[in-house]
C-alpha positions in Angstrom: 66.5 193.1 83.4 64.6 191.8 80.4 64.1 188.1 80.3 66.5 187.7 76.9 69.5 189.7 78.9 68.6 187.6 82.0 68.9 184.5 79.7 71.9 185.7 78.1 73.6 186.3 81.7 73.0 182.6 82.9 75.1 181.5 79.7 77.9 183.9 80.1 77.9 182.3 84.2 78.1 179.0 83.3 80.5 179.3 80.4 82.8 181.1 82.7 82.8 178.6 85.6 83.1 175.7 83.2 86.2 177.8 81.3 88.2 180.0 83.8 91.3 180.1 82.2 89.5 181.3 79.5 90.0 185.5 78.2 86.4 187.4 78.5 86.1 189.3 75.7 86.6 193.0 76.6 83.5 194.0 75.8 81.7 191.6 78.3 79.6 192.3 81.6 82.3 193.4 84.1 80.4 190.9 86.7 81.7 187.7 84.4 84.8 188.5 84.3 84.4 189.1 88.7 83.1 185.8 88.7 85.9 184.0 86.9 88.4 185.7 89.2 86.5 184.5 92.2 86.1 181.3 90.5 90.0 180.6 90.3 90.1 181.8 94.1 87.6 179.9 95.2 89.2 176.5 93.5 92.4 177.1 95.6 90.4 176.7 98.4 87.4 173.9 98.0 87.8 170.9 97.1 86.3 169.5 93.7 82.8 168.1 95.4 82.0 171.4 96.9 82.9 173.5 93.4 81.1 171.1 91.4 77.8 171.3 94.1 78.1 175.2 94.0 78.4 174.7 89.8 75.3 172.9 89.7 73.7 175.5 92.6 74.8 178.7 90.7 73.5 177.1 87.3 70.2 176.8 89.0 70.1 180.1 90.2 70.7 181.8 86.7 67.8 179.9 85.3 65.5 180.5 87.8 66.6 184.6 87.6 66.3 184.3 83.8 62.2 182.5 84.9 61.9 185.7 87.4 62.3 188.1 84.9 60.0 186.4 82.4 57.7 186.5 84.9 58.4 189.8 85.4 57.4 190.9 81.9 54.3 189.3 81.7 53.1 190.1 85.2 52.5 186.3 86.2 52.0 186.1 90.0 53.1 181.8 91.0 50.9 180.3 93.1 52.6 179.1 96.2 53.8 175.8 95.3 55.3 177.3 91.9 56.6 180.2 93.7 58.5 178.3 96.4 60.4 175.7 93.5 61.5 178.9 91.9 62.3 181.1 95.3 64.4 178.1 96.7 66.7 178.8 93.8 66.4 182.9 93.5 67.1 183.6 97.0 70.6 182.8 96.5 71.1 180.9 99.8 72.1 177.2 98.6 74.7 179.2 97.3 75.5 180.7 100.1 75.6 177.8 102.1 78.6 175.7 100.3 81.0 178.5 101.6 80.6 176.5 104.6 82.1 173.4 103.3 85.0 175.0 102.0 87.5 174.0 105.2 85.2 171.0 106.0 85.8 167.4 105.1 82.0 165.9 104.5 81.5 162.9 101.4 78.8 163.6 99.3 76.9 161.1 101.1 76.4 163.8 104.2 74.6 166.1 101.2 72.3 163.5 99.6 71.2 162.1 102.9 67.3 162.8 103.2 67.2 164.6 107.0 70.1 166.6 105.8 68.6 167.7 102.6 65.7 168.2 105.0 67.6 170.4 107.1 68.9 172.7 104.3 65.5 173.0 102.5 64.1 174.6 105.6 67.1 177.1 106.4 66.6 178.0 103.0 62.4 178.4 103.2 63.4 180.6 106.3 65.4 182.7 104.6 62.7 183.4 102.2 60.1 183.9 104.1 61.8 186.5 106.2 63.2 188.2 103.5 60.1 188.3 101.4 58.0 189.7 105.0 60.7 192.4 105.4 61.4 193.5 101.5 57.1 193.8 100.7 57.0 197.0 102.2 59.8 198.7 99.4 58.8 196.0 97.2 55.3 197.3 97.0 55.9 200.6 97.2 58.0 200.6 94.1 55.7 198.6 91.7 58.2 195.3 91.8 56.4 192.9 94.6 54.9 189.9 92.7 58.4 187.5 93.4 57.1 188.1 96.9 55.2 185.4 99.2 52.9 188.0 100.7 51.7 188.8 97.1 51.7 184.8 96.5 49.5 184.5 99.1 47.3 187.6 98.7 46.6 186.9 95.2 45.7 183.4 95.1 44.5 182.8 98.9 42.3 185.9 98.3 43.5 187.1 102.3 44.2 190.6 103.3 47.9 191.9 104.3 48.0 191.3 107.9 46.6 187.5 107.0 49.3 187.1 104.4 52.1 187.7 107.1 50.1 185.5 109.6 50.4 182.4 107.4 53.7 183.3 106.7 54.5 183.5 110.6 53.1 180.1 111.2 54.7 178.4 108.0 57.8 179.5 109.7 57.3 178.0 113.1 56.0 174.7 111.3 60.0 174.8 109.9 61.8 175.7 112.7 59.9 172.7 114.2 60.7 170.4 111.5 64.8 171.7 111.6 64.6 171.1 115.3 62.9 168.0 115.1 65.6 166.4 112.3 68.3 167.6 114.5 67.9 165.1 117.1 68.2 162.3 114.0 71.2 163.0 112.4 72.4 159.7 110.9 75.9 159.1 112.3 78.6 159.0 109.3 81.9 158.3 110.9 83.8 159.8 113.6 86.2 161.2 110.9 83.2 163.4 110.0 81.1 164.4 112.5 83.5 167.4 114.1 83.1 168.8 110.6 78.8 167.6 110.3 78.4 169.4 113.7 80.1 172.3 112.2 78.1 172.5 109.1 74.8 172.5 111.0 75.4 175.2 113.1 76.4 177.2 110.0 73.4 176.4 108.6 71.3 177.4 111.6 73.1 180.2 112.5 73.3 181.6 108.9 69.6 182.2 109.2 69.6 183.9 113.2 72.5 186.1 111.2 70.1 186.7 108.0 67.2 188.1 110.5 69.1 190.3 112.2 71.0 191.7 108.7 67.6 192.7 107.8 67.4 195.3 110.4 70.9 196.1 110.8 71.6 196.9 107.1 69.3 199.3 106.5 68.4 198.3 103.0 64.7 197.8 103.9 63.9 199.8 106.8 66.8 202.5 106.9 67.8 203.8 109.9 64.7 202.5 111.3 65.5 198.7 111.1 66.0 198.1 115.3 63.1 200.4 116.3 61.2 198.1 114.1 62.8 195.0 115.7 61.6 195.4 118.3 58.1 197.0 117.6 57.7 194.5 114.8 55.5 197.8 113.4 55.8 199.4 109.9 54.1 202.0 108.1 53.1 200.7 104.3 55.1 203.6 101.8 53.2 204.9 99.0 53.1 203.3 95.9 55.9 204.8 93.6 57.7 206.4 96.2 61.5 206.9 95.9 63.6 204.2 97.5 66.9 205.8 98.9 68.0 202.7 100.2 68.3 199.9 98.0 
């Protein structure tokens, strides 16, 4: 997607979540008018703090898609810091995770509270990094890897492959850590809202044991090959340009 179309998109998102009572245009991309059905379903079940956090979180993500693809088109590879900021918003999981407050009862004091913020950042740099380790291989093979850590890190750490997914192995155990390590200092908010805390948490934690295993499972970057390789934790680099039949 060229950056302009990319840009263009964002608009159309935001305009629709801001205006779903609103007619598309006919002419419009079919996935706006999906959105503002799934917008009017989604406000029958969430209450207005959760739809305005996944407003702001979906805003974010169109803008940092529309930065991707500028990036894309004039071959800038981030440098680590830069690329996480931009990564935390293109991975799509903040988004992911309000569909866990939907049925849950938590003031927005739970979601500005520093360890809990804390706690979200990390499930979310998990999610990158195994995503970005997993995707490199049909990333690289079809010419579209630099929104990818292990290029990040090759590129301006000057380290070879296998020392790109070693630093990436040990950022990871440095957050697990940390999430582990916050989870025993959960401020307490109110017995009204700690069933529904408690429940949010595990979401979190368990979204990201759930998002490791979908890598292998789905077959969208290792085929049919995705539990040999789970349990090897071996993979044979594909040819540059070769044909991705699974997406």
């Amino acid at each position: 997607m060229a950056p302009h179309e990319a840009q263009r998109l964002a608009a159309l998102v935001l305009d629709t979540m801001c205006n779903p009572d609103r007619t598309r245009p006919a002419q419009e991309c079919v996935v706006v008018e999906a959105l503002r059905q799934l917008w009017k379903l989604i406000s029958k079940c969430s209450s207005a703090a959760a739809r305005g956090r996944l407003m702001k979180s979906l805003d974010n993500f169109t803008k940092a898609v529309a930065n991707q693809a500028r990036d894309r088109a004039l071959g800038y590879v981030r440098d680590i810091d830069e690329y996480l900021l931009i990564r935390r918003e293109t991975i799509g999981a903040k988004q992911a995770f309000i569909v866990l407050e939907f049925e849950l009862n938590l003031p927005d004091e739970v979601f500005e509270d520093r360890i809990i913020q804390d706690v979200i950042d990390a499930c979310v740099d998990l999610i990158i990094l195994s995503n970005d380790l997993y995707s490199y291989n049909v990333e690289q093979a079809r010419g579209d890897e630099d929104h990818n850590l292990v290029t990040v890190l090759m590129h301006h750490q000057h380290v070879t492959l296998n020392e790109a997914m070693t630093w990436i192995g040990n950022y990871a155990s440095k957050r697990v850590q940390g999430v582990l390590n916050n989870l025993t200092h959960v401020p307490y908010f109110g017995e009204e809202y700690q069933a529904d805390l408690e429940r949010y948490l595990n979401g979190l934690c368990n979204w990201v044991r759930a998002n490791d295993s979908w890598h292998f499972e789905s077959g969208r970057y290792f085929g049919m090959d995705g539990l040999e390789i789970q349990k090897t934790r071996k993979v044979v680099l594909l040819p540059r340009q070769w044909l991705v039949l699974y997406f």
